[in-house]
FILO-6721 format. One line per field, with one value per residue: residue number from 1; x, y, z of N, C-alpha, C, O in turn. Coordinates in Angstrom, 1 decimal. Layout:
FILO-6721
num = c(NUM,...);
nc1 = c(X,...);
nc2 = c(Y,...);
nc3 = c(Z,...);
cac1 = c(X,...);
cac2 = c(Y,...);
cac3 = c(Z,...);
cc1 = c(X,...);
cc2 = c(Y,...);
cc3 = c(Z,...);
oc1 = c(X,...);
oc2 = c(Y,...);
oc3 = c(Z,...);
This chain:
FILO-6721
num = c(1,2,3,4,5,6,7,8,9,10,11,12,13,14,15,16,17,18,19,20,21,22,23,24,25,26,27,28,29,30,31,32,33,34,35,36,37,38,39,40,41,42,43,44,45,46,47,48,49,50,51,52,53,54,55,56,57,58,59,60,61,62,63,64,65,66,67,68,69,70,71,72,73,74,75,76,77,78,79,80,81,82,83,84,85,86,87,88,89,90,91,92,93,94,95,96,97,98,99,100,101,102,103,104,105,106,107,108,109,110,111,112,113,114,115,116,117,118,119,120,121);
nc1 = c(28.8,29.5,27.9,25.1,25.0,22.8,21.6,19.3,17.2,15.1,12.2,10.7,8.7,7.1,8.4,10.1,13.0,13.7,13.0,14.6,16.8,17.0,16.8,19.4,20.6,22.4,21.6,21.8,21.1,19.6,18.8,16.2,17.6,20.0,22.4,22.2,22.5,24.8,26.5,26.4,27.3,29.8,30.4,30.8,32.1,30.9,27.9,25.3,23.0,20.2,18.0,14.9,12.4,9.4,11.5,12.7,13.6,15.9,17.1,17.1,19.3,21.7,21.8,22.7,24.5,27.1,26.7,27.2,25.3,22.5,19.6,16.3,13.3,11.3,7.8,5.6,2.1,1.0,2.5,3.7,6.1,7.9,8.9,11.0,13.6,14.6,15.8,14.8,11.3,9.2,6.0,3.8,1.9,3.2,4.4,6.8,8.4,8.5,9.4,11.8,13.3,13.3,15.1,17.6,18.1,18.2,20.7,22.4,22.6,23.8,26.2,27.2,26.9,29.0,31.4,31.8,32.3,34.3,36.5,36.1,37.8);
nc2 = c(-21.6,-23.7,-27.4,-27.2,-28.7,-30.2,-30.9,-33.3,-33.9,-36.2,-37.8,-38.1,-37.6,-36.2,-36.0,-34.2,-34.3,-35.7,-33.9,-31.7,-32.5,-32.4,-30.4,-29.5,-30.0,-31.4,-34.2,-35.2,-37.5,-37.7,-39.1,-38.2,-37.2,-36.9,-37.9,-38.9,-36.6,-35.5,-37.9,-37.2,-35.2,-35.8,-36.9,-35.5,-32.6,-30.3,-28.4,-27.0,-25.8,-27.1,-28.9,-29.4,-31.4,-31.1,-30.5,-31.3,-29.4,-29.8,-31.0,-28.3,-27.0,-28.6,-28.6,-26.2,-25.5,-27.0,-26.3,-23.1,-23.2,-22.3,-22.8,-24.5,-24.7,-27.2,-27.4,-29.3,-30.2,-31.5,-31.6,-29.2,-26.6,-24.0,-21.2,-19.3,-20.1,-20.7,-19.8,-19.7,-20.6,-22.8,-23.3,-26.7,-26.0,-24.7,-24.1,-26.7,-25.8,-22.9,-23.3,-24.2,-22.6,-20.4,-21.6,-22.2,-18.9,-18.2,-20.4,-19.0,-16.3,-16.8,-17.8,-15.4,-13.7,-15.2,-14.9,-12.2,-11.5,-12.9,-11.5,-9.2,-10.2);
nc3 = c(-39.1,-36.5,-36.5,-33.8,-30.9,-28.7,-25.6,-24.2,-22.5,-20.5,-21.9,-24.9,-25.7,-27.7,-29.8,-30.2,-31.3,-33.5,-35.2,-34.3,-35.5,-38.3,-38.5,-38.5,-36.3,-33.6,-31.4,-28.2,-26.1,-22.8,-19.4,-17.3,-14.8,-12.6,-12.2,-15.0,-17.0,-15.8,-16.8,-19.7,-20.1,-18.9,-21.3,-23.2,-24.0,-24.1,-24.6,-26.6,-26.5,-23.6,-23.3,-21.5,-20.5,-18.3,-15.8,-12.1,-9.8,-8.9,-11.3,-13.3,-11.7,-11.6,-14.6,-14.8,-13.3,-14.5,-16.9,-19.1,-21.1,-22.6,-21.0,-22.1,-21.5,-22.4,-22.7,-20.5,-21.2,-18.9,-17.0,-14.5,-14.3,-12.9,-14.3,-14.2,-14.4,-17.0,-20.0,-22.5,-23.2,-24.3,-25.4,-25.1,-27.5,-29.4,-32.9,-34.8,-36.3,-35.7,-33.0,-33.3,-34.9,-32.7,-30.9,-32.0,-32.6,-29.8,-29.4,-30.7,-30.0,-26.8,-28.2,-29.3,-27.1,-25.2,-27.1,-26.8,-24.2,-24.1,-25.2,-23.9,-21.7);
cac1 = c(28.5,29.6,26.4,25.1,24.8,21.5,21.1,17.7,16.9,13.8,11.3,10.9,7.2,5.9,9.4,11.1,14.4,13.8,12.8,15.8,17.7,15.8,17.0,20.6,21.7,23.1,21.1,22.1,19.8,20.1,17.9,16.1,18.4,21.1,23.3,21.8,23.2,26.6,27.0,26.1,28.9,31.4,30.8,30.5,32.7,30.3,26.4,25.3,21.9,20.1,16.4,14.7,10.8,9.1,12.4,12.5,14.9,17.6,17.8,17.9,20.3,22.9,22.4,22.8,26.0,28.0,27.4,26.6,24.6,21.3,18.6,15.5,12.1,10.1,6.6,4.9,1.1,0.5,3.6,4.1,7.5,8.3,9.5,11.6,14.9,15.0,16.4,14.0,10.5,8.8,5.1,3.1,1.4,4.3,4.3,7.8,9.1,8.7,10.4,13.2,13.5,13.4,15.7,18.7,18.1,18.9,21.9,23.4,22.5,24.3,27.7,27.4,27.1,30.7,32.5,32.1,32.8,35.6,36.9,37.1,38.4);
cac2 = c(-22.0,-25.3,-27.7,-27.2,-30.1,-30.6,-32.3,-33.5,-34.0,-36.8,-38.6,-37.1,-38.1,-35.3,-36.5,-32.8,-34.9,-35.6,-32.2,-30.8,-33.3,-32.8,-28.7,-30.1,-30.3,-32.9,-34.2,-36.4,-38.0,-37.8,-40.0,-37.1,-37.9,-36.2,-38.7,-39.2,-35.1,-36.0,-38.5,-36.7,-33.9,-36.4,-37.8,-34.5,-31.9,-29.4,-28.5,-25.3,-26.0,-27.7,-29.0,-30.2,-31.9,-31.8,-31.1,-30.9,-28.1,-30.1,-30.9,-27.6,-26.6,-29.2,-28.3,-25.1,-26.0,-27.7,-25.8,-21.6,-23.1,-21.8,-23.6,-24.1,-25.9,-27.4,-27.4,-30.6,-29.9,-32.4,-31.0,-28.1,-26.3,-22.9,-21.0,-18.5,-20.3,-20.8,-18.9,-20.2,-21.4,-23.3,-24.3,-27.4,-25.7,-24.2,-25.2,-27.3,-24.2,-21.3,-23.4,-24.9,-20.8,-19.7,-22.6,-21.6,-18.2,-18.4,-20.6,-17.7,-15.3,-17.3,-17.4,-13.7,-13.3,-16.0,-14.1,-10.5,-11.9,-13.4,-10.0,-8.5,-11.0);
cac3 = c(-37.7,-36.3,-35.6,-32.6,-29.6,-27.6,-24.9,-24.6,-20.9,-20.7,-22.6,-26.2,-25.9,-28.3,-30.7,-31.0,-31.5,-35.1,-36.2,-34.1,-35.9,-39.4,-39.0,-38.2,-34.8,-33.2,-30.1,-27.1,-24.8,-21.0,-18.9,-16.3,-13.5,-11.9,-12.8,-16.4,-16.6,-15.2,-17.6,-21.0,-19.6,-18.7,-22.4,-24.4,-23.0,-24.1,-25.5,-27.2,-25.7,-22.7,-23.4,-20.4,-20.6,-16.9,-14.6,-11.2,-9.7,-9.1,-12.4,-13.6,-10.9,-12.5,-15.6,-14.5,-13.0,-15.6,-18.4,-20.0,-22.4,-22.5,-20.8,-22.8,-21.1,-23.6,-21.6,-20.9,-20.6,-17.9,-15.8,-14.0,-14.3,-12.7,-15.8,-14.5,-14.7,-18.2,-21.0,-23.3,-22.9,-25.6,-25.3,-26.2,-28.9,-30.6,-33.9,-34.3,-37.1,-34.5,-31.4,-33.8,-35.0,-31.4,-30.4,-33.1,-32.0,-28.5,-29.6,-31.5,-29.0,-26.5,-28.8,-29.4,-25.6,-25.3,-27.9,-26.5,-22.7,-24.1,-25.8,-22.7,-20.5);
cc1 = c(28.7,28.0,26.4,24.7,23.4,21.5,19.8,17.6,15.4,13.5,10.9,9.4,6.3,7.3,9.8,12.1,14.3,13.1,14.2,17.3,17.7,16.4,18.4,21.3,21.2,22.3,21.5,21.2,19.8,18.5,17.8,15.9,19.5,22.4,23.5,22.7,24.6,27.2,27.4,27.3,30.0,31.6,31.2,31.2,31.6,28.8,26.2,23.8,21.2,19.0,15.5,13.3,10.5,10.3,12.4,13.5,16.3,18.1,18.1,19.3,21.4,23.0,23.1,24.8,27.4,27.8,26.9,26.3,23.4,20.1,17.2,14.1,10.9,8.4,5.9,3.3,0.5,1.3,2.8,5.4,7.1,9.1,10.4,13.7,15.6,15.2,15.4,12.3,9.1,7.2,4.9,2.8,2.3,4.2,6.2,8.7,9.3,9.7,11.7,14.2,14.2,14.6,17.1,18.9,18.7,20.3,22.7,23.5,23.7,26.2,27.6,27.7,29.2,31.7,33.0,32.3,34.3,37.4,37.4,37.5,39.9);
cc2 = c(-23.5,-26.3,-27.9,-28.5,-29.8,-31.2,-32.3,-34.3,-34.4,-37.3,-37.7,-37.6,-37.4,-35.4,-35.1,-33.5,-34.8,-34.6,-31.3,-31.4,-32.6,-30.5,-28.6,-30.0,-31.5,-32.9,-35.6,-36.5,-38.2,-38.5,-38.4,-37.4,-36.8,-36.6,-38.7,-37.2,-35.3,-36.3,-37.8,-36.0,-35.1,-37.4,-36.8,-33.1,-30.3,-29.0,-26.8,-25.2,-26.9,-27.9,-29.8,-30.3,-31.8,-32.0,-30.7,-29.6,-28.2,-30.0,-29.5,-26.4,-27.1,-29.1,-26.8,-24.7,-26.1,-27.1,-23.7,-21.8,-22.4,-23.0,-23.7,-25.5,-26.2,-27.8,-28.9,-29.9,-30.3,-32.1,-29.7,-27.4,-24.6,-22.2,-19.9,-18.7,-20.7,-19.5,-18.7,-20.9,-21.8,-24.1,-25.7,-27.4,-25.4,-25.2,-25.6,-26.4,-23.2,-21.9,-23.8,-23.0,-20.7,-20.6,-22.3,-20.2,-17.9,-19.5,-19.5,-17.0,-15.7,-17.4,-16.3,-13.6,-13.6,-15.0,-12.5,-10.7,-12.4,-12.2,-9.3,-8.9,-10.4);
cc3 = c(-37.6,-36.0,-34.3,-31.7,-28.8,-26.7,-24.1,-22.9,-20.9,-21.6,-23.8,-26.8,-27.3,-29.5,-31.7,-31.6,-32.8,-36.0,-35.5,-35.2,-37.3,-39.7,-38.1,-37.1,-34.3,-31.8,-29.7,-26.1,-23.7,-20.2,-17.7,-14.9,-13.0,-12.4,-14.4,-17.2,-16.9,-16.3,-19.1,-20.9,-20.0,-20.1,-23.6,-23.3,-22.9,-24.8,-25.6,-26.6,-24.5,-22.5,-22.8,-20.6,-18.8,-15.8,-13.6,-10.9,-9.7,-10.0,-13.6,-13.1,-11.3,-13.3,-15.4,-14.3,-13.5,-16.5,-18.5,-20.7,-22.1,-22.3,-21.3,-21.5,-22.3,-22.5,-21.8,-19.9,-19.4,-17.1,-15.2,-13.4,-14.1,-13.8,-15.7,-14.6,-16.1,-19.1,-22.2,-23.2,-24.1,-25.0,-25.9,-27.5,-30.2,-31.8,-34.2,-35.5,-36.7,-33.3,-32.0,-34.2,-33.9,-30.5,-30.7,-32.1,-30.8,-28.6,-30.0,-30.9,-27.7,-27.0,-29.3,-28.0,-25.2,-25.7,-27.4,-25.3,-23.0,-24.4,-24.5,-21.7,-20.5);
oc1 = c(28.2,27.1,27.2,23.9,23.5,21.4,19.4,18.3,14.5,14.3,10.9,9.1,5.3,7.1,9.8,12.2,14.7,12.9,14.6,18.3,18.8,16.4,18.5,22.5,20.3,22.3,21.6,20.6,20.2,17.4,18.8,15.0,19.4,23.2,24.6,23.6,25.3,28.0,28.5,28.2,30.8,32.4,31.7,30.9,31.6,28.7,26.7,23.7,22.0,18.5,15.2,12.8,11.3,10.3,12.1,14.0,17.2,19.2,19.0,20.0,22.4,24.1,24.0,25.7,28.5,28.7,26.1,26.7,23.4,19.8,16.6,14.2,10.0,8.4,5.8,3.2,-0.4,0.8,1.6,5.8,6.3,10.1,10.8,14.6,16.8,14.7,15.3,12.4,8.2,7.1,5.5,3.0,2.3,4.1,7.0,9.9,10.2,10.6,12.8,15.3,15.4,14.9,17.9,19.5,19.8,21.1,23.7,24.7,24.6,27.1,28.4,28.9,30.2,32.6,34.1,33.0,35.3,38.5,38.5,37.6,40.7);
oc2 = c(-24.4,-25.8,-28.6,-29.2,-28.7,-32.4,-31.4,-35.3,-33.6,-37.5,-36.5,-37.9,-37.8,-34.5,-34.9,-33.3,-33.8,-34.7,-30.3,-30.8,-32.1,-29.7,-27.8,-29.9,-32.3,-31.8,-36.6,-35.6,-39.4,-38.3,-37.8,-37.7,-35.7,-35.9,-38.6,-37.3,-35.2,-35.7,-37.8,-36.3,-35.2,-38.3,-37.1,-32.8,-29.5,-29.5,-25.9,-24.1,-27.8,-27.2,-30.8,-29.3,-32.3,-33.0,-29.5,-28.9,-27.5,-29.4,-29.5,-25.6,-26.3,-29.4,-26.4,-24.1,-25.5,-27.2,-23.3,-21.1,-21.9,-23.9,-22.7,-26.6,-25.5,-28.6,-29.6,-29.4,-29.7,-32.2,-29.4,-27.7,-24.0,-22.9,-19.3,-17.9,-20.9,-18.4,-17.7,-22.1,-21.0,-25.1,-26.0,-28.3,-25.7,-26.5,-24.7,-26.5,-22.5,-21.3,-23.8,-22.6,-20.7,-20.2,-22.2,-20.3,-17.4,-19.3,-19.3,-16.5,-14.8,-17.1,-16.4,-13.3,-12.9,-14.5,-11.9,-9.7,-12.2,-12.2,-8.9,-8.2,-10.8);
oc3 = c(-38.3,-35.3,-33.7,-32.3,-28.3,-26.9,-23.4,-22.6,-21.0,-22.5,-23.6,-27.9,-27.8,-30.2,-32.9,-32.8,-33.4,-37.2,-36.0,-35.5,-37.4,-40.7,-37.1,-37.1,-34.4,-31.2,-30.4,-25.5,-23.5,-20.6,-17.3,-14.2,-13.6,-13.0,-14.9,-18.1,-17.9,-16.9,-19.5,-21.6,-20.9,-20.1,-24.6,-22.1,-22.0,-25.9,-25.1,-26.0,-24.4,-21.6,-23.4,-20.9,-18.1,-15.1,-13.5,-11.8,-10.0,-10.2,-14.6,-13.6,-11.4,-13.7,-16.2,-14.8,-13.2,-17.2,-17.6,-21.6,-21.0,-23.1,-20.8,-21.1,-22.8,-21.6,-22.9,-18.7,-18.8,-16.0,-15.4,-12.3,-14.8,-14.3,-16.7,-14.9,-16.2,-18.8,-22.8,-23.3,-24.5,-24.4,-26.9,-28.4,-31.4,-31.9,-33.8,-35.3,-37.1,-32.8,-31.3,-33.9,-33.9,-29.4,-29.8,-31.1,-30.9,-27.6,-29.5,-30.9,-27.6,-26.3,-30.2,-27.7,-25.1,-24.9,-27.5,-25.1,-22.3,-24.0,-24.2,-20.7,-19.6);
């Protein structure tokens, strides 16, 4: 498996990065913006995941947009995020071996889905 890309959408206040990192994928850091989004894309043509802290709808509307990765919401306790547009939804509590698990997981799942869409294109 190639390593997978992240892009980490927000403030990494509770510092998943370096356990996503630490269980080897590559993460990029997007300021949670519209723009901050944009950018990451128009720098990385592509991400195997999409892990948003606290976003509004827009912003999962653009990620939405720009890529078929799988969108994951990492929960921020002090937020409140509507959870049905995610693919993925990872509490606070999670301990950071079950969401990194569950995180993989839904990557692979994701390029299983790719592969067999592509088959019968």
């Amino acid at each position: 498996m190639a390593a997978a890309t992240i892009l980490h959408v927000g403030d990494d206040l509770c510092h998943r990065i370096p356990v996503m990192e630490s269980g080897g994928l590559v993460v990029v850091r997007s300021e949670p913006s519209v723009d901050g989004i944009q950018s990451a894309f128009s720098q990385h043509t592509s991400f195997s995941a999409i892990a948003l802290i606290s976003p509004s709808p827009i912003l999962v509307s653009t990620a939405r947009k720009l890529s078929e990765a799988p969108v994951v919401l990492f929960q921020d306790p002090s937020g409140d995020s509507d959870e049905y547009p995610f693919d993925l939804i990872i509490t606070a509590q999670t301990p950071p071996s079950v969401w990194l698990k569950s995180l993989v997981e839904v990557i692979e799942e994701a390029r299983t889905f790719r592969k067999l869409s592509d088959r019968k294109s």
